[in-house]
N, C-alpha and C positions, 0 to 999 in steps of 0.2 A: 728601269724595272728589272726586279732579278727573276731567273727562272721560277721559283713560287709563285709569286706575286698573278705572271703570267697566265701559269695555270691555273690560279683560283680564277681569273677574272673571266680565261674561257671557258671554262666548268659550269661557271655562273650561268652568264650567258647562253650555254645548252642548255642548261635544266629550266631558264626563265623563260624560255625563247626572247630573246634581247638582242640587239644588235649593238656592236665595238664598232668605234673608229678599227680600222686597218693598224696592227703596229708599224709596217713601214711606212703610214703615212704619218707616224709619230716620230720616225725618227729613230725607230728601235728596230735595228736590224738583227737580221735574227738567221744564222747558220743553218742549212739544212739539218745539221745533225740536232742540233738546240731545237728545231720544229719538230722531228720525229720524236723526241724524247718529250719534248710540253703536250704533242700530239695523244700522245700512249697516258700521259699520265692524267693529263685532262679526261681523258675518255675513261678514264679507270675509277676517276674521284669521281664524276658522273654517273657514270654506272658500274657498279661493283659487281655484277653478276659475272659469268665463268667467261674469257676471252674463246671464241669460236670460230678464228679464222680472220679475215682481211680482207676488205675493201680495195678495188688498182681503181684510180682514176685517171684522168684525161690520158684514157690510152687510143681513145679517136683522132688522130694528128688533126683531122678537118676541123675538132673546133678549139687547136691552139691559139689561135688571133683573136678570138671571139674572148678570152678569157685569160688573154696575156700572159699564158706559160710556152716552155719549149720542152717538158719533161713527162711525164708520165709522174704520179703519186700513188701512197696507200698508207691506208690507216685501220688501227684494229678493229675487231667488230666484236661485239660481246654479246651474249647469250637472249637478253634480253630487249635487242634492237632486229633479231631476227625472226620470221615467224614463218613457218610452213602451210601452204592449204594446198590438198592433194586434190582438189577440184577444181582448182587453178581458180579460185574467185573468192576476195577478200575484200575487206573494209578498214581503211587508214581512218587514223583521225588528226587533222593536220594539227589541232589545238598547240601546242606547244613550237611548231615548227616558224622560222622568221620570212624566210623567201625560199620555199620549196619548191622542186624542179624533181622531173621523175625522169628517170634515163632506164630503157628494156637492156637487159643482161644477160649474160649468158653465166649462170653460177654452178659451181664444178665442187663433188666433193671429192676427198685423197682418202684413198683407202692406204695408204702409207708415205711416208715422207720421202720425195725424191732426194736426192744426193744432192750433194752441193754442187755438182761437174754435171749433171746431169744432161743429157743432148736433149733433143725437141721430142725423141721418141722416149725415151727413158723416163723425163714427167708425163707424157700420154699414158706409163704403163704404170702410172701410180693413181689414176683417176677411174672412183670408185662410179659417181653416177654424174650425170648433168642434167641440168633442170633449169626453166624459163623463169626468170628473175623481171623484178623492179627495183632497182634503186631509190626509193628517195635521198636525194641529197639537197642541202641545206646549210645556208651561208650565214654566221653571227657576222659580217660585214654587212654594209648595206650596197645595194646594187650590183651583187656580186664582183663588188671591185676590190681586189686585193693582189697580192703577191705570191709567187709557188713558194715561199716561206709561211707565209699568212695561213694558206689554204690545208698546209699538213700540221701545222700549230693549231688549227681548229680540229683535227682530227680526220684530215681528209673529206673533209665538207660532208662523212655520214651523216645521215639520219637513221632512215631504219631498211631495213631489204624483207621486200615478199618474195619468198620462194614457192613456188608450184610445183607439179606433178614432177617429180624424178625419173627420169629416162638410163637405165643400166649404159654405163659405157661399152662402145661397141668395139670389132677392131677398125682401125684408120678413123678414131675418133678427132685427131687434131685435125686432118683434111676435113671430116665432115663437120667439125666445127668452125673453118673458115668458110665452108658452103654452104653456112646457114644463113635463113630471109627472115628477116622479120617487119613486119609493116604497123607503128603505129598508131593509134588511134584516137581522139578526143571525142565523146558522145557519138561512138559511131562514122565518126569524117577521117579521113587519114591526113595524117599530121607530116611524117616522112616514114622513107625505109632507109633498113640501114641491113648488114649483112655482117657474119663474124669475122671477115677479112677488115674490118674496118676497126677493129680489135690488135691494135698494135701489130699486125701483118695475123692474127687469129689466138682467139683465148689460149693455148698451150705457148704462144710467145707470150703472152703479158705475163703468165705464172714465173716462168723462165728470167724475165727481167723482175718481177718480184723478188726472187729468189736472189737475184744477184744485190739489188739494193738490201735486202736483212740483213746479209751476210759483212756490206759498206759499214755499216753503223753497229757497234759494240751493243748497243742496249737493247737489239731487237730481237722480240722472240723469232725464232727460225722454225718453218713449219713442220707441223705432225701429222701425222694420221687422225683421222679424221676431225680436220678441218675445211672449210668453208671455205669459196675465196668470188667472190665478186669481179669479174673480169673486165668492168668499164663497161660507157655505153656506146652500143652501137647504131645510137644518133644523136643529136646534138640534147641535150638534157631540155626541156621542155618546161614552163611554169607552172603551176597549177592550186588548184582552189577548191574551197568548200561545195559540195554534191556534182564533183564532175567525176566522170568514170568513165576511163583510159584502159584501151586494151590492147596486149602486144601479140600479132599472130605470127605465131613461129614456123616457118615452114623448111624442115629438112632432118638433121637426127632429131628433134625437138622438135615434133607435130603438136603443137598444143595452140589453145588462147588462153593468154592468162589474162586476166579483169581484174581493177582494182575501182572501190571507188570510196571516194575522200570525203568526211563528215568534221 
């Protein structure tokens, strides 16, 4: 298959919610840089609305084995797979989704664009607000079994991100971002905790390695002022289904609970 070919068939596939054989298990191996580039443009022929930022995933090392990568990923996110409720409680509707998984976030806006060289405090001083995220993420594979080629060729397994109540960055925002709790929830029962150290050593290192990976690959847009960026989850991504409602308590720079529930 050639690179077109590819990208209509995962394009497809997102907008149908449908599920593909795996290319590596066809035989079609696929370059990182070939997956970031089928990644962007798939996501683009799917949704043509304004790009707003970036997706990092499996930036939690605890569940590389779980889902047979060794890397860290990211994939674009476009204006109309992200939504804001400043009362931290929203309603997804899974309808188009194939095997949905919800991962609690920490998501971070840039009130300017770090430098390329930038140290761990230098992108701290480019973060405009952060605020208690969900990720849904979403695999056109079936049983999420596929390849870290596979998984950025899909777009980074996006679906869509609820944003909540925005919290003004503070100073010693990257410490207080790996000292963040969050616990969990399914109907009220908790599911696990996880904390922002668990975040690629904390969300101002995953931006950091973001930063470096745009820079690896010619085709990638390189971040701006204001954008968005989804920092991964900080516990293992979780399944989920029609009228369940999942909530993440945030406790540390980020006092909130954010609620979501699925129709």
């Amino acid at each position: 298959m050639n690179s077109k070919a590819i990208i209509g068939e995962v394009s497809d596939a997102i907008a149908s919610g449908t599920q593909i054989e795996p290319f590596s298990k066809r035989g079609i191996s696929l370059s990182l840089q070939d997956a970031y580039t089928i990644g962007s443009e798939a996501r683009a022929k799917f949704d043509p609305s304004q790009p707003v930022g970036r997706k990092i995933g499996f930036t939690n090392r605890g569940i590389w084995e779980i889902y047979g990568v060794d890397q860290p990923i990211w994939g674009d996110m476009r204006d109309a797979s992200v939504s804001y409720h400043s009362n931290n409680t929203a309603e997804v509707s899974l309808n188009r989704f194939c095997e949905p998984r919800i991962e609690p976030e920490v998501v971070i806006g840039l009130k300017s664009a770090p430098k390329a060289d930038a140290t761990n405090d230098e992108v701290a001083a480019c973060i405009d607000w952060v605020a208690p995220g969900f990720e849904i993420v979403d695999s056109i594979y079936p049983e999420w079994s596929f390849s870290l080629a596979d998984s950025i060729a899909s777009g980074g397994l996006h679906g869509c991100l609820v944003v909540g109540e925005k919290v003004s960055a503070q100073t010693d925002i990257e410490q207080a971002l790996i000292d963040l709790r969050v616990g969990l929830f399914k109907n009220g029962n908790l599911s696990e905790k996880g904390t922002g150290a668990n975040v690629l050593d904390g969300p101002v290192s995953a931006i950091r390695y973001l930063m470096g990976g745009l820079t690896r690959y010619p085709d990638q847009r390189l971040l701006a002022a204001g954008d968005v960026i989804t920092t991964g989850t900080m516990t293992d991504a979780k399944p989920i289904f029609v009228t369940e409602n999942w909530s993440a308590r945030f406790e540390g720079v980020i006092d909130a609970e954010l609620n979501v529930t699925f129709t």
